[in-house]
C-alpha positions in Angstrom: 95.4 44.2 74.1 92.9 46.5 76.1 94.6 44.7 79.7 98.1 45.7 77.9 97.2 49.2 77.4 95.7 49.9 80.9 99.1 48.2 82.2 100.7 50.7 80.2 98.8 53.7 81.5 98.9 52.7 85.0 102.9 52.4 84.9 103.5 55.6 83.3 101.0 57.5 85.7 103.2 55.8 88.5 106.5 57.4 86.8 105.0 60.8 86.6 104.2 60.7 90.1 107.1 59.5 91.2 109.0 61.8 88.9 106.8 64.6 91.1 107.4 63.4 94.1 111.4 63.1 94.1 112.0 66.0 92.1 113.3 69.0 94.1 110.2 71.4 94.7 113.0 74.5 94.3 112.5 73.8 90.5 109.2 74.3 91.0 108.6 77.4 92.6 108.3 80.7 91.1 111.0 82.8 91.6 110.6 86.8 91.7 111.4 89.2 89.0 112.5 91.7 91.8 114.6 90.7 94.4 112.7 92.0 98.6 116.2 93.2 98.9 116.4 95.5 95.7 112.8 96.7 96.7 112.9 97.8 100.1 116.8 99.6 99.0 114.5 101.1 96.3 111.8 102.1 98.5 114.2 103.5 101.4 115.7 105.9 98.5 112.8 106.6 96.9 111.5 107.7 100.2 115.3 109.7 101.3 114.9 111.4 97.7 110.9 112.4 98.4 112.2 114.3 101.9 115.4 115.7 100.5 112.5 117.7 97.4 110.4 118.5 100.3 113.1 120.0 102.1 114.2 122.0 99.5 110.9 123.3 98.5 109.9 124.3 102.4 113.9 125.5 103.0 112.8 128.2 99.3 109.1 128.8 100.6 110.8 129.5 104.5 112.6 132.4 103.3 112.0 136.0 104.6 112.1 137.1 100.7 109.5 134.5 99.7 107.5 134.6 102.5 107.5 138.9 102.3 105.9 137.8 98.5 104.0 135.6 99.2 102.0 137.9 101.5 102.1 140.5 99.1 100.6 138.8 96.6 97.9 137.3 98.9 99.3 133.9 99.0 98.9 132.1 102.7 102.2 131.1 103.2 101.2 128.3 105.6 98.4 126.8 102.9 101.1 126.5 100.7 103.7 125.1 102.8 100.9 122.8 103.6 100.1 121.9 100.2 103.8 121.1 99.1 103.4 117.7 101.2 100.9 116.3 99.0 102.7 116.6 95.7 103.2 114.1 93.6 106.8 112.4 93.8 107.3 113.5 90.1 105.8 117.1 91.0 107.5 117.4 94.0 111.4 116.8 92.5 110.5 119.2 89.7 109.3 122.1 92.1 112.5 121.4 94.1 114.6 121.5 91.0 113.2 125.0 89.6 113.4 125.9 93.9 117.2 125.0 93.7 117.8 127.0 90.6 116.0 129.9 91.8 118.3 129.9 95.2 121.5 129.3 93.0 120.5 132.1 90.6 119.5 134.4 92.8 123.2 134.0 95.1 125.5 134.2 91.7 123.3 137.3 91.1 122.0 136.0 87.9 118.6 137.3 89.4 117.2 140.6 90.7 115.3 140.6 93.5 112.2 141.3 90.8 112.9 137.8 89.3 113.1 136.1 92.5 109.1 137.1 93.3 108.0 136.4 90.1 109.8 132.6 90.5 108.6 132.1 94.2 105.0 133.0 92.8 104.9 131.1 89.9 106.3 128.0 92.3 104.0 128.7 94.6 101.0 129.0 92.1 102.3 125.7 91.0 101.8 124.2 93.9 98.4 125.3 94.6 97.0 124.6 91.4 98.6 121.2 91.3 96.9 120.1 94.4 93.5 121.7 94.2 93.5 119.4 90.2 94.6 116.3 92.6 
């Protein structure tokens, strides 16, 4: 009985093995959530959409208008050009979104040229006190 048992055990650890061996190893493998395709397309237009915000922040910052307020309310117009490259991704898009607005506003005549200070130095304020917390 014992002899029959080990017999027994021996020829079913022989399937298993040979079960494991012949089996396609494709079956096996783990296969990724995310395809390295889909990532690096995600990556490349994450990246595209990161310098398309910092464009558009730098383009608003750039302008003689801003620039002339900036120095008049004894912002450095350089440190906060400067600074607007080390947003966040998510701070960067919403200073470019409130920077678009701003320009669109300001060219339908929606703003006075009051307004438009008081926006570039609240953005600009923005900026600087989001980066000096980071």
């Amino acid at each position: 009985m014992a002899l029959d048992l080990k017999r027994f055990a021996r020829m079913l650890t022989a399937c298993a093995l040979i079960t494991l061996f012949f089996l396609p190893s494709e079956g096996f493998a783990q296969s990724h959530v995310v395809n390295p395709a889909d990532l690096q397309k995600e990556m490349v237009k994450s990246s595209e959409a990161r310098q398309h915000n910092l464009q558009a922040v730098q383009k608003f910052l750039s302008s003689p208008a801003a620039e002339k307020t900036l120095k008049s309310a004894k912002m450095d117009p350089v440190q906060v050009k400067n600074a607007v490259s080390s947003l966040s991704d998510e701070d960067l898009a919403e200073m470019a979104t409130r920077a678009d607005k701003a320009q669109a506003d300001f060219a339908a005549g929606r703003l006075s040229d009051r307004d438009l200070i008081w926006i570039v130095v609240a953005i600009a304020a923005l900026i600087l006190i989001i980066v000096a917390v980071h």
